[in-house]
MARKEDO-859606 format. One record per residue (C-alpha): x, y, z; residue number from 0. Coordinates in steps of 0.5 Angstrom, whole numbers, plus 500, padded with zeros to 3 digits. Each point is the difference from the previous one (the first is absolute). Last residue first. Layout:
MARKEDO-859606
rec east:X north:Y up:Z num:NUM
...
END
This chain:
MARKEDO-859606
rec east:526 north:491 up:410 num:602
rec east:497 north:496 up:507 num:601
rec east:503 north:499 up:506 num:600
rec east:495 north:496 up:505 num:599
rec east:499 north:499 up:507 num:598
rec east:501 north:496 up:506 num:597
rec east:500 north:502 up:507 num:596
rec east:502 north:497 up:506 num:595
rec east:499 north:500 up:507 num:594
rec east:505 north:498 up:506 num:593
rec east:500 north:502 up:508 num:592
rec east:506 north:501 up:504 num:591
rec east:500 north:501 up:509 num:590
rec east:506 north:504 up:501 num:589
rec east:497 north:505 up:505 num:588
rec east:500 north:506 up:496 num:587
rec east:497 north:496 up:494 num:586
rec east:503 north:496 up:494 num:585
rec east:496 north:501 up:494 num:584
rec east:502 north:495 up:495 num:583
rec east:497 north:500 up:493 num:582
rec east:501 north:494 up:494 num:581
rec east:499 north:504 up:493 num:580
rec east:498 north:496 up:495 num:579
rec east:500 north:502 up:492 num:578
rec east:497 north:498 up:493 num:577
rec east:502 north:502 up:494 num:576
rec east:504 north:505 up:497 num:575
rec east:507 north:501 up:503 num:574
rec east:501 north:506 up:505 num:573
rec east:504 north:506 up:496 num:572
rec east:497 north:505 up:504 num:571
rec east:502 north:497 up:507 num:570
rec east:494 north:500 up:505 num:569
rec east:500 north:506 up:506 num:568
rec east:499 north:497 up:506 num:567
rec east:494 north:502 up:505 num:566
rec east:499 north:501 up:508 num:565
rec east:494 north:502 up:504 num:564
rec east:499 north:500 up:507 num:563
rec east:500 north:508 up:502 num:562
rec east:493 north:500 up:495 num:561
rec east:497 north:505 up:495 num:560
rec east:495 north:499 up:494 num:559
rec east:496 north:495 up:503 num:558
rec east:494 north:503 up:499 num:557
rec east:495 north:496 up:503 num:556
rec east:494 north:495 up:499 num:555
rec east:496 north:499 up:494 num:554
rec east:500 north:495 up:494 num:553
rec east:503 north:503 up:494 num:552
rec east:504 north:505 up:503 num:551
rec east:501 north:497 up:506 num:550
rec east:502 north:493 up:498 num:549
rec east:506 north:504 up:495 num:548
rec east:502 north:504 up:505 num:547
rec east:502 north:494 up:505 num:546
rec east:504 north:496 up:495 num:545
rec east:502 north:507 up:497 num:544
rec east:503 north:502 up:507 num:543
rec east:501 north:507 up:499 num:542
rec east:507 north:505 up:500 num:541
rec east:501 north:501 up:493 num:540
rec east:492 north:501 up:499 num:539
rec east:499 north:505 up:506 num:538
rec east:503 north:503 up:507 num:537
rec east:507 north:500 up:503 num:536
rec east:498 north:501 up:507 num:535
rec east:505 north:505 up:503 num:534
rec east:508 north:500 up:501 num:533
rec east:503 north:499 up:507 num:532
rec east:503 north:494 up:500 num:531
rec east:495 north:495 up:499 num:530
rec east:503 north:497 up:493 num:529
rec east:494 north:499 up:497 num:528
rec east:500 north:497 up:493 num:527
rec east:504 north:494 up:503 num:526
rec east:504 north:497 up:495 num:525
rec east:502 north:493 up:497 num:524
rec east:506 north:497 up:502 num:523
rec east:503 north:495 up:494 num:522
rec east:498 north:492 up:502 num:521
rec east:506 north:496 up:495 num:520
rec east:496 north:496 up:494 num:519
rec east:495 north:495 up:499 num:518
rec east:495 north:504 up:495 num:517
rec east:501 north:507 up:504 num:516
rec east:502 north:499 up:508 num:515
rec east:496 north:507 up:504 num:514
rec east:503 north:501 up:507 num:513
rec east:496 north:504 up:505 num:512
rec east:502 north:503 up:506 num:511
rec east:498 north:502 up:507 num:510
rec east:504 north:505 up:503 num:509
rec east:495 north:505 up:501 num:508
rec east:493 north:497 up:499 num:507
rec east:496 north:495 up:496 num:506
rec east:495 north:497 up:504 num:505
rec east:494 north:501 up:494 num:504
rec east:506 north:499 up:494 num:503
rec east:497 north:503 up:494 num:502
rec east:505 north:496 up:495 num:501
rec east:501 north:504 up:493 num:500
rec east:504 north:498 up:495 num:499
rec east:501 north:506 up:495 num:498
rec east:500 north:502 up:493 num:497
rec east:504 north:506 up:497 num:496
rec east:498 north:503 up:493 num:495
rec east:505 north:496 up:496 num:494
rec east:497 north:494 up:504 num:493
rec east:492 north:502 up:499 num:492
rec east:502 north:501 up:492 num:491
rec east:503 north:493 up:500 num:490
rec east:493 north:498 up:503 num:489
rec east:499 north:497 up:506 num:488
rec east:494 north:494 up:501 num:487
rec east:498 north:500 up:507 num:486
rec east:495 north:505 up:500 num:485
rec east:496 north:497 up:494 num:484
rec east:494 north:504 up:499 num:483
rec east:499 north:506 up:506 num:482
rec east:493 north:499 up:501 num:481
rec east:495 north:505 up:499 num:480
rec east:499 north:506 up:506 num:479
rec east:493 north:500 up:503 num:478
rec east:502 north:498 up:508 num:477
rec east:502 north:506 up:502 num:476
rec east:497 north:506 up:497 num:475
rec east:505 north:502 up:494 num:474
rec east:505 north:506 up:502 num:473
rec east:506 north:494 up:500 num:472
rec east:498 north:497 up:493 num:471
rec east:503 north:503 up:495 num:470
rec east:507 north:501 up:504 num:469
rec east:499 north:493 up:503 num:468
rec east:500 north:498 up:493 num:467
rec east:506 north:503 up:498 num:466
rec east:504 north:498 up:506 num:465
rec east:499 north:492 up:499 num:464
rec east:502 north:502 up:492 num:463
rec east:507 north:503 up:503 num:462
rec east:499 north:494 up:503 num:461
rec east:500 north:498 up:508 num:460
rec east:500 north:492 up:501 num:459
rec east:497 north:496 up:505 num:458
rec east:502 north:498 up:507 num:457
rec east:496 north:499 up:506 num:456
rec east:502 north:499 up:508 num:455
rec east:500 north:496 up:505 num:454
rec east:497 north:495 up:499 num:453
rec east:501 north:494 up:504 num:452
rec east:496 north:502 up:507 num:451
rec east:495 north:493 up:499 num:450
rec east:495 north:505 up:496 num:449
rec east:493 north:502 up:500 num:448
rec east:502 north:507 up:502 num:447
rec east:507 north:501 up:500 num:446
rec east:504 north:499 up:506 num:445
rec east:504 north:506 up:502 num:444
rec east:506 north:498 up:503 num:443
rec east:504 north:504 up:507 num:442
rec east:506 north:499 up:504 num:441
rec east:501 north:502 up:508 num:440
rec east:506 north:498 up:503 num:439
rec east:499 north:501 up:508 num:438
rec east:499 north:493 up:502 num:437
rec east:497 north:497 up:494 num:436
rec east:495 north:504 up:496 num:435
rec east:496 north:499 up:494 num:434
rec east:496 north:505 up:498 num:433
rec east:494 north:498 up:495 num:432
rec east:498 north:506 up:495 num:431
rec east:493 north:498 up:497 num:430
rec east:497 north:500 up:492 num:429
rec east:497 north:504 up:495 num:428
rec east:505 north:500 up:493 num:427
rec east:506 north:504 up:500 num:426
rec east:500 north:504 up:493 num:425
rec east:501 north:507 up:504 num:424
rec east:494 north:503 up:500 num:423
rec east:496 north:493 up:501 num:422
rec east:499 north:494 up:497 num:421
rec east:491 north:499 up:501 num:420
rec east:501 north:493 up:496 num:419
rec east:493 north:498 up:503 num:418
rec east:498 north:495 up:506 num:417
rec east:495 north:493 up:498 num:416
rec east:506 north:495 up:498 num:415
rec east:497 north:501 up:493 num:414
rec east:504 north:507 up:499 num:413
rec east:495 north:506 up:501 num:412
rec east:504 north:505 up:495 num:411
rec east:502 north:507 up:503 num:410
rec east:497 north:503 up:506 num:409
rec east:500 north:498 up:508 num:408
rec east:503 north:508 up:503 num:407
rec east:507 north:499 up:496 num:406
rec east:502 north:495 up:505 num:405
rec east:494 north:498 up:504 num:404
rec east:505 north:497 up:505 num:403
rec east:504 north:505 up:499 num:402
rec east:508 north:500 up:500 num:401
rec east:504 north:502 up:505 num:400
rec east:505 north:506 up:501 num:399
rec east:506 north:498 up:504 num:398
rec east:504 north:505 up:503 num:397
rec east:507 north:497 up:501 num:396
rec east:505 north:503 up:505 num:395
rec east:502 north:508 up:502 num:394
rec east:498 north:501 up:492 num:393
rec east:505 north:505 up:497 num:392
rec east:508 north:504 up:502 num:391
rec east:498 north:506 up:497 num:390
rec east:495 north:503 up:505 num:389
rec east:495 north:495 up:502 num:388
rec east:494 north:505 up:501 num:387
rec east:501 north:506 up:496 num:386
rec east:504 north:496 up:495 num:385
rec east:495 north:497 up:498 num:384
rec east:496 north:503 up:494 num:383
rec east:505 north:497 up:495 num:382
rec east:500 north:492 up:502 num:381
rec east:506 north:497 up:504 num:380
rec east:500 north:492 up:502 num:379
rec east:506 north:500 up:507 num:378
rec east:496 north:495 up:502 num:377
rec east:495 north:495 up:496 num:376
rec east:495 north:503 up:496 num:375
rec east:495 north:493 up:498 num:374
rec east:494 north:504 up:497 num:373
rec east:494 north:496 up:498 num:372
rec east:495 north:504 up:496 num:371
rec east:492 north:501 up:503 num:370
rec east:502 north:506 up:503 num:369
rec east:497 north:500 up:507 num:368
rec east:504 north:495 up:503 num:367
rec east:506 north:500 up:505 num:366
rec east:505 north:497 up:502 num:365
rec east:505 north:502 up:505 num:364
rec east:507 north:496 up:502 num:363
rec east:504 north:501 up:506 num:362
rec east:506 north:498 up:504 num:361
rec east:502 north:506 up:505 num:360
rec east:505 north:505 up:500 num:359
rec east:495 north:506 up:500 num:358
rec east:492 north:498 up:500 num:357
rec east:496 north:505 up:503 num:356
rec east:505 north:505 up:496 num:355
rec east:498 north:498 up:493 num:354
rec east:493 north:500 up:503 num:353
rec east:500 north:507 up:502 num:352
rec east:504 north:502 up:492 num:351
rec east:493 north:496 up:497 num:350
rec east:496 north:504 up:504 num:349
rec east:496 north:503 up:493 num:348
rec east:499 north:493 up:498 num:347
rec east:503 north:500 up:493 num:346
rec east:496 north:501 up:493 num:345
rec east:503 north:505 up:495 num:344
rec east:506 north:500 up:498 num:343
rec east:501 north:492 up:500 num:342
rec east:493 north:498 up:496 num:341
rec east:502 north:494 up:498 num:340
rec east:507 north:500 up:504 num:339
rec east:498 north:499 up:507 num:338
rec east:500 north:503 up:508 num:337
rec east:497 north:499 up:506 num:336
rec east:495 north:496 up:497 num:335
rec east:492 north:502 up:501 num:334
rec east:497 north:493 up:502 num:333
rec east:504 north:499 up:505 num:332
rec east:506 north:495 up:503 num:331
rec east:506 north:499 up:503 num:330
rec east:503 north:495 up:502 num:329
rec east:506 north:501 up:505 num:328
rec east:505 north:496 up:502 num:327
rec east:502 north:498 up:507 num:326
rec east:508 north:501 up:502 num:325
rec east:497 north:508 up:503 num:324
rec east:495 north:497 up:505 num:323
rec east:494 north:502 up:500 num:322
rec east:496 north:503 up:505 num:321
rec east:502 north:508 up:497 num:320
rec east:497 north:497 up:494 num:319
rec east:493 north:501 up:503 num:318
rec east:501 north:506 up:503 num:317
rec east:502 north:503 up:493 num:316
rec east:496 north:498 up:497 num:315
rec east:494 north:502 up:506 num:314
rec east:503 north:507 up:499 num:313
rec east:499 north:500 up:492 num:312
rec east:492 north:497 up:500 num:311
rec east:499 north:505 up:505 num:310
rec east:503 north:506 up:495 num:309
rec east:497 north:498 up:495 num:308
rec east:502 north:496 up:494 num:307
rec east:501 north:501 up:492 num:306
rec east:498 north:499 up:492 num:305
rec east:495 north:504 up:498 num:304
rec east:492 north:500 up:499 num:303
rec east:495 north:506 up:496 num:302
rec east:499 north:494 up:495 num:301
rec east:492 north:498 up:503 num:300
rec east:499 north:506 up:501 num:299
rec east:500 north:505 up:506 num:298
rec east:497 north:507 up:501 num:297
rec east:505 north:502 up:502 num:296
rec east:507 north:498 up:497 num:295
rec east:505 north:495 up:504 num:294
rec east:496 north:495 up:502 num:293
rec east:502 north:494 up:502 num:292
rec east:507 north:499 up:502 num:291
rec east:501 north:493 up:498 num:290
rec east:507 north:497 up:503 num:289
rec east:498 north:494 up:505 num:288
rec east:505 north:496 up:502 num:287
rec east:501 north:493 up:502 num:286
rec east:506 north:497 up:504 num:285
rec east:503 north:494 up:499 num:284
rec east:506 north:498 up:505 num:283
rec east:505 north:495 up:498 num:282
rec east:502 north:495 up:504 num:281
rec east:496 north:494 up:499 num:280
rec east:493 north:504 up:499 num:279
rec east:498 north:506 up:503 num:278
rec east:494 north:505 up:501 num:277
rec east:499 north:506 up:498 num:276
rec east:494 north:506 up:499 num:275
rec east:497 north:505 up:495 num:274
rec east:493 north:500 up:498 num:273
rec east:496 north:496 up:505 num:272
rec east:496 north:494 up:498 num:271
rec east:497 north:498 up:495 num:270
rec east:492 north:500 up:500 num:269
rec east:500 north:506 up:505 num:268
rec east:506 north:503 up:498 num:267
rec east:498 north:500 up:494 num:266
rec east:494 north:504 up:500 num:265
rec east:502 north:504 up:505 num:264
rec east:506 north:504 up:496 num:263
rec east:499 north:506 up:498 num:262
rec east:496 north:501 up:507 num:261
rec east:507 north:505 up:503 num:260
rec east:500 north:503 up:494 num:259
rec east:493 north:503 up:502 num:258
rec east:493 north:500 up:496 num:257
rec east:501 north:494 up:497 num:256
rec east:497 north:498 up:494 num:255
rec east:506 north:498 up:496 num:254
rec east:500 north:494 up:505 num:253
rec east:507 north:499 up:496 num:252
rec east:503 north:492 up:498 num:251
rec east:501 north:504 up:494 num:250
rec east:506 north:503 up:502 num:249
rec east:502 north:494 up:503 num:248
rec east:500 north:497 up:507 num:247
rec east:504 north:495 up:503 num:246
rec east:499 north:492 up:501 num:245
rec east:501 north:494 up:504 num:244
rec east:498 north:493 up:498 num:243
rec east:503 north:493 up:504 num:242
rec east:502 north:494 up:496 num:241
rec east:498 north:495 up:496 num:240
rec east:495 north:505 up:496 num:239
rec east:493 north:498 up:496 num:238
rec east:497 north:505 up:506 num:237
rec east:504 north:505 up:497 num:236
rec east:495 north:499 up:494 num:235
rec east:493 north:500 up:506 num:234
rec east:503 north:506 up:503 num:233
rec east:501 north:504 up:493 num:232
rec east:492 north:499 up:498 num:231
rec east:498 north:503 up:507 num:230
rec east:505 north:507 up:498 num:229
rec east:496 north:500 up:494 num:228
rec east:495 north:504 up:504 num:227
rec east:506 north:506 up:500 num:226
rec east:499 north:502 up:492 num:225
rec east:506 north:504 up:499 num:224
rec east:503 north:495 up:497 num:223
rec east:503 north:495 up:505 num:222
rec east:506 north:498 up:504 num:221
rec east:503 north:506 up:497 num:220
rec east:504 north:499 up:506 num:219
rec east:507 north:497 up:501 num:218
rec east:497 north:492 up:500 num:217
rec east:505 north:495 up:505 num:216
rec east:499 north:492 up:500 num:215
rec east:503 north:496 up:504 num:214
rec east:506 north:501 up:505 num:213
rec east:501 north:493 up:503 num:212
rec east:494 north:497 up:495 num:211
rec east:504 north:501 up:494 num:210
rec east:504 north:494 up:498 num:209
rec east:493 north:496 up:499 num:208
rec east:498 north:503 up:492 num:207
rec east:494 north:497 up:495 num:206
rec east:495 north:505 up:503 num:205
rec east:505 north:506 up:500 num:204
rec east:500 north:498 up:492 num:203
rec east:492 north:499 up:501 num:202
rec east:500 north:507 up:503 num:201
rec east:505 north:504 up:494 num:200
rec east:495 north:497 up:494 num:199
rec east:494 north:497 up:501 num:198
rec east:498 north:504 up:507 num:197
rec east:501 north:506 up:496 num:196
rec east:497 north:500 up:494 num:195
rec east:494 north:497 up:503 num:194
rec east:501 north:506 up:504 num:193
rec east:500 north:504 up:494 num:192
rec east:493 north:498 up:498 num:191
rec east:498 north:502 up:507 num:190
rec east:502 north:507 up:499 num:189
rec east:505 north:506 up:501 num:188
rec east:506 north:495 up:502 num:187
rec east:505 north:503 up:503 num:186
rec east:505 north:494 up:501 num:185
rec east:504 north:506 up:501 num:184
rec east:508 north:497 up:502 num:183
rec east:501 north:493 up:503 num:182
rec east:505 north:499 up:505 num:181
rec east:502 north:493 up:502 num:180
rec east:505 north:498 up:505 num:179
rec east:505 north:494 up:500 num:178
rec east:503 north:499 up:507 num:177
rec east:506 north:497 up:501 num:176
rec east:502 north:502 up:508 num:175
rec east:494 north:495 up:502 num:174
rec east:497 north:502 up:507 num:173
rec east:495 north:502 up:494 num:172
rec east:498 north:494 up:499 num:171
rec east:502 north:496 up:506 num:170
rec east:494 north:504 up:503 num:169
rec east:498 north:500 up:507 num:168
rec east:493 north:504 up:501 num:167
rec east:498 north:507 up:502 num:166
rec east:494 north:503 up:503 num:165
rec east:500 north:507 up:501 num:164
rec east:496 north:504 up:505 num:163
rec east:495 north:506 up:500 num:162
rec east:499 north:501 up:507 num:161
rec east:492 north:503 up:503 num:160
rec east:498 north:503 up:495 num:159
rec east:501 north:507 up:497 num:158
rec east:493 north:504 up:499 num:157
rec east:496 north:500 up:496 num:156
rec east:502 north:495 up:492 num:155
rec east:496 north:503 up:496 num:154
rec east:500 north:497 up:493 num:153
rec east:506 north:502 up:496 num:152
rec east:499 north:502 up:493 num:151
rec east:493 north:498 up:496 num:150
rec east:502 north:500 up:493 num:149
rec east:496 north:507 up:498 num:148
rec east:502 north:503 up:507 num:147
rec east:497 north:503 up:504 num:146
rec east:505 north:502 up:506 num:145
rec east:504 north:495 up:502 num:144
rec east:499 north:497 up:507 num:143
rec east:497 north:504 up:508 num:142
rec east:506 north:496 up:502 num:141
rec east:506 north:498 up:495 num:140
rec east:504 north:495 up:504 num:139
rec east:502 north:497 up:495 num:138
rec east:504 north:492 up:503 num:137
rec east:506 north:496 up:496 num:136
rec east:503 north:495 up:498 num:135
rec east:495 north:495 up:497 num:134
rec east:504 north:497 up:492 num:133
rec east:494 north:499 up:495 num:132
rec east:501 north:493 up:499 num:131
rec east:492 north:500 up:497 num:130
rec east:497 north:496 up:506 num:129
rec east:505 north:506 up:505 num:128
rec east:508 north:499 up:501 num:127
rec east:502 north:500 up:507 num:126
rec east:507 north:503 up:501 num:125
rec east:507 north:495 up:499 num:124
rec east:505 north:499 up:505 num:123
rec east:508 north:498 up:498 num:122
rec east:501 north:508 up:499 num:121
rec east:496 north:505 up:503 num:120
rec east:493 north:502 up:497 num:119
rec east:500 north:508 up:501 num:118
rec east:494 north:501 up:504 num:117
rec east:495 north:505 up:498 num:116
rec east:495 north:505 up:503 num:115
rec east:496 north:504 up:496 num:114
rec east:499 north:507 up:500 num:113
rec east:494 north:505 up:498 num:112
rec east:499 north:503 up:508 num:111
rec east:506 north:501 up:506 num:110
rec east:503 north:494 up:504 num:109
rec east:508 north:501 up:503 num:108
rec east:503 north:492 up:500 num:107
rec east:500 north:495 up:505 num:106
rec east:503 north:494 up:499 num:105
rec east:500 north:493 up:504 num:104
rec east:502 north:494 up:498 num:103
rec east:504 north:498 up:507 num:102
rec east:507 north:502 up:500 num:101
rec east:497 north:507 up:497 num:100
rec east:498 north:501 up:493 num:99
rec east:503 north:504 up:494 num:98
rec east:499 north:507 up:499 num:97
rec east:497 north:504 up:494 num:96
rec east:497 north:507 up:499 num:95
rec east:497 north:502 up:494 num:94
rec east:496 north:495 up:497 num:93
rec east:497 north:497 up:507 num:92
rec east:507 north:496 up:500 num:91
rec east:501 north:492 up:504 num:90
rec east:507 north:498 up:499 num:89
rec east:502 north:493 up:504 num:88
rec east:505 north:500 up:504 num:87
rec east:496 north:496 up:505 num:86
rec east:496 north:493 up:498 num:85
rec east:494 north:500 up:505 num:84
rec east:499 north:493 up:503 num:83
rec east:494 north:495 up:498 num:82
rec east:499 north:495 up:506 num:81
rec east:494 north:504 up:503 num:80
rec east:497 north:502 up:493 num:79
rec east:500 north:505 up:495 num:78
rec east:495 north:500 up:494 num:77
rec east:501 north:500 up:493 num:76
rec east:499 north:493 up:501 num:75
rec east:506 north:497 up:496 num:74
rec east:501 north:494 up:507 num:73
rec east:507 north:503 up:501 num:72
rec east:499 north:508 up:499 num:71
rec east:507 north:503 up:502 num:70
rec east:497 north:507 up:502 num:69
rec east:500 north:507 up:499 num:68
rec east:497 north:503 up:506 num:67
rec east:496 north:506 up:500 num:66
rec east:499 north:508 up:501 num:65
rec east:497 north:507 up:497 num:64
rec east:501 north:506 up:503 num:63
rec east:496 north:507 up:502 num:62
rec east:493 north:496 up:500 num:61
rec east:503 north:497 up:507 num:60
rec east:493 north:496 up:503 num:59
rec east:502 north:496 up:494 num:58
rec east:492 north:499 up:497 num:57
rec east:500 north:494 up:499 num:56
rec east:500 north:494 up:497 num:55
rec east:507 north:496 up:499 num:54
rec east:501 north:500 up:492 num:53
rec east:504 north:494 up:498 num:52
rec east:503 north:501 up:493 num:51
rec east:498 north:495 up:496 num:50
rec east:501 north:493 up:498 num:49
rec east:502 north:494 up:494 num:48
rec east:507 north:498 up:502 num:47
rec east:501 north:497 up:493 num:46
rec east:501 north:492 up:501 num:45
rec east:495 north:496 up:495 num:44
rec east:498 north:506 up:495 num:43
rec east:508 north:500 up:499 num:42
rec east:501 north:493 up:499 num:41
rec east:502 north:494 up:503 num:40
rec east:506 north:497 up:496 num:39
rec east:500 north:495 up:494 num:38
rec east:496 north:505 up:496 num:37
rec east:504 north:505 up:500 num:36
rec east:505 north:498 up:497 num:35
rec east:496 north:499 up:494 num:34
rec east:497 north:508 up:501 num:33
rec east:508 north:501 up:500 num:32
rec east:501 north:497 up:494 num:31
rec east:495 north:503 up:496 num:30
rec east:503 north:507 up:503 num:29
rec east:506 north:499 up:498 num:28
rec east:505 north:498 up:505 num:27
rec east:505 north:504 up:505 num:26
rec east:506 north:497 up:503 num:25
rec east:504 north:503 up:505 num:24
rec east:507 north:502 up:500 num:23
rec east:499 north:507 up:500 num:22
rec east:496 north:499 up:493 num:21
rec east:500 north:494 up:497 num:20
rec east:494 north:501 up:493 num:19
rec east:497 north:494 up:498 num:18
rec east:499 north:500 up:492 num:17
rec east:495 north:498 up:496 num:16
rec east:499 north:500 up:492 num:15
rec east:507 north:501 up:498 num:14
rec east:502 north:504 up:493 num:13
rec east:493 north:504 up:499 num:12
rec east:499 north:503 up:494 num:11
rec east:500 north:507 up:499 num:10
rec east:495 north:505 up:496 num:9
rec east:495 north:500 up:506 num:8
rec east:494 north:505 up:501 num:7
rec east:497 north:498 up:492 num:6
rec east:501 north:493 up:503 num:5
rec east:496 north:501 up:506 num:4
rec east:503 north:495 up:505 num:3
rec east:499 north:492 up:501 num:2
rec east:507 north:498 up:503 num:1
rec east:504 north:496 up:495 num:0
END
């Protein structure tokens, strides 16, 4: 059995490992991709480590700005006689966006505050820096970021001479499968919590190989307001084995700035650009920002909303008019377009443009923010929507991923050096993984300090469960006693309806989950959620009691909704003594996994 808080878990685990086949391909747990690893040569020893080239100056034309992308064969960063252009590549200034000539060459229209960016093509990978920080791009931001407290964008003058783009060939992102890991609010506040990160999520990442076409993708709230802590994430993405890429969050914010334009200095000059694309296999990634800041004068640090401007929607639709209609699309922002947690309320305000960006097109749009795990396929509909998609539902899959810091690093220091931090959906932290072959995109979440093996938690919700939780609710989170014998069912629990419960973290329409009591036939359990235009259904009934009983005696969320839990209701005449029940899920793409639950009736 996988070591795992006991009070978190009511389940006992019927297989230890598993290897996991998607599209074909065979996906191992982390401890033995870290094996395999070692049989070949590393990440650390075949990185294209590099930078964007820039060509001194300044341009005797101020007006535009212009370059080379090239095939960087000796991994230079600089251009030489006997490395050719690549032409058709796609070079944008954050608003306009072009491809270059036969050449290499691009030219693009210049003005002040942009950055630069080429989108990586498929079979060619951009230069990583010392900490696997992807280098794609240029700011051109000449007199720099007024006074900042995190310091901004230093002056850069006026524009160089060229801004070229190397590029080396790549196998790995050639390859049309590609496993691509996106992780949600690291969001560390402190150095404490760093640690918590590095010996969590960035030591699984560490232990993982099947990522390094894609690498690693952080949709914002990379930090917790405090932007100097910004040094201490590159030397954890430098534990990676594949290139790092990242998005702002709401907390990622200069909130000293005196201009909209300026909220997001710091983090471009230490991370890179805040929106932008690139392509792995014949899928095209494309980044968003979706932070409006500030929506109320003076500012503070919640007078944020969830929304794109006007240059960022004009360069989307620039850039996805250069991609062909047979590619699918991720997309993917801090801020989700649409989700169910908060499904009246939080949606970005240009959600109906982006719909009518990507018309009849593959796409998948994961998101972060929340800190819960959605997986809303198409066709999904919640009260609250229809504004946006009519009756018929979610044009494709929009996917809220868990947070790495899950619920905001609190609840038990476990030995393994990270807290059980169970989100507001029961869902430990974690990261999403994207496995995309050809056009099929197919997503899983790995848990935290786990091979990928568990995906769900079961317990057992009592008419005594709920009592407790009634008692207990408006308590500080983190003081409540224990509720003593969970798994032990009264005759009076059974008259009074008890449940199974099994808090699917992927779990989605058309997943199933079958419940086979003592040995005999598998019965359907139901969803609670049935996305079909309802309203989150909210309390004791419809919680997770694995995930509330951690919380309320050791702090973390308050898993009182979720869209991924089902539950069967036990028979009232169900013999004393001692019982077992064996749970399968069955996801949306056929893949099954199993726990078990044992408990006991008594008189």
């Amino acid at each position: 059995m996988r070591s795992r808080s006991l009070v978190r878990r009511q389940t006992r685990l019927t297989a230890t490992a598993v290897t996991l086949v998607v599209g074909g391909a065979s996906l191992v747990p982390a401890a033995a991709s870290a094996a395999d690893a070692a049989t070949g040569p590393s990440w650390a020893e075949t990185a294209y480590r590099g930078g964007v080239h820039v060509v001194e100056g300044p341009d005797e034309d101020q007006s535009t700005v212009d370059g080379t992308v090239f095939v960087d064969k000796d991994r230079d960063s600089v251009q030489d006689a006997n490395e050719p252009g690549l032409a058709g590549v796609t070079v944008s200034n954050g608003r306009d966006v072009t491809t270059t000539d036969a050449h290499g060459r691009y030219e693009l229209p210049a003005f002040d505050n942009m950055t630069v960016f080429v989108t990586q093509p498929r079979g060619y990978q951009v230069p990583v820096d010392e900490d696997n920080v992807a280098q794609f791009f240029y700011h051109h931001l000449p007199s720099g970021s007024p006074e900042l407290r995190y310091g901004g964008i230093a002056p850069t003058g006026e524009l160089p001479d060229e801004v070229n783009f190397p590029l080396a060939k790549s196998t790995l992102t050639q390859s049309p499968e590609q496993h691509c890991v996106v992780g949600a609010d690291v969001q560390t506040y402190d150095l404490e919590e760093v640690e918590f990160a590095r010996n969590g999520v960035f030591a699984d990442l560490a232990g993982r190989t099947d990522y390094a076409g894609c690498g690693a993708l952080f949709i914002g709230d990379v930090v917790g307001d405090d932007l100097s802590l910004y040094a201490q994430t590159r030397e954890l993405t430098r534990m990676l084995n594949g290139p790092a890429r990242f998005l702002p969050g709401n907390h990622d914010l200069d909130f000293d700035s005196p201009e909209p334009e300026h909220n997001f200095d710091t983090f471009r000059a230490k991370l890179g650009p805040a929106y932008y694309s690139y392509d792995v296999g014949k899928a095209h990634v494309v980044a968003l920002n979706t932070v409006e800041y500030p929506t109320v004068v003076p500012p503070s640090k919640s007078s944020y909303t969830n929304g794109i401007d006007e240059q960022q929607l004009e360069w989307l639709r620039n850039d996805i008019a250069q991609v062909p209609m047979d590619r699918p699309i991720v997309l993917a922002a801090h801020m989700p377009l649409l989700e169910f947690f908060y499904s009246s309320s939080h949606r970005v305000k240009q959600v109906k443009e982006v719909y009518e960006i990507l018309e009849g097109r593959t796409v998948v749009s994961v998101g972060g923010h929340t800190h819960v795990s959605e997986n809303l396929r198409e066709g999904d509909l919640m009260a609250g929507w229809t504004d946006v998609v009519g009756e018929e539902g979610l044009p494709f899959p929009h996917l809220t991923v868990g947070a790495v810091s899950g619920h905001w690093y609190s609840g038990q220091v476990l030995e393994e050096g990270y807290p059980t931090t169970l989100q507001r959906d029961g869902t430990p932290p974690g990261v999403l993984t994207l496995d995309i072959k050809n056009a099929q995109i197919r997503e899983r979440y790995t848990v935290r300090g786990d091979d990928g093996s568990d995906q769900m938690a079961v317990g057992l919700n009592t008419p005594r469960y709920r009592a407790w939780y009634a008692e207990n609710v408006s308590v500080p989170r983190g003081t409540a006693p224990a509720l003593e014998d969970p798994l032990t069912v009264t005759r009076d629990d059974l008259a009074g309806t008890t449940w199974l419960t099994a808090n699917v973290w992927m779990g989605s329409t058309g997943s199933t989950v079958a419940v086979s009591l003592d040995g005999g036939e598998p019965v359907e359990a139901v969803r609670t959620q049935q996305m079909q235009g309802e309203s989150p259904r909210v309390g004791a009934e419809w919680s997770d009691p694995v995930a509330i009983q951690e919380q309320f005696v050791h702090g973390g969320g308050l898993a009182d909704r979720t869209m991924h839990l089902w539950r069967l209701e036990l028979p009232a005449d169900l013999a004393a003594g001692e019982h077992t029940a064996e749970v399968t899920t069955t996801d949306v793409h056929g893949r099954t996994f199993t726990e078990s639950l044992t408990f006991e009736v008594v008189e």
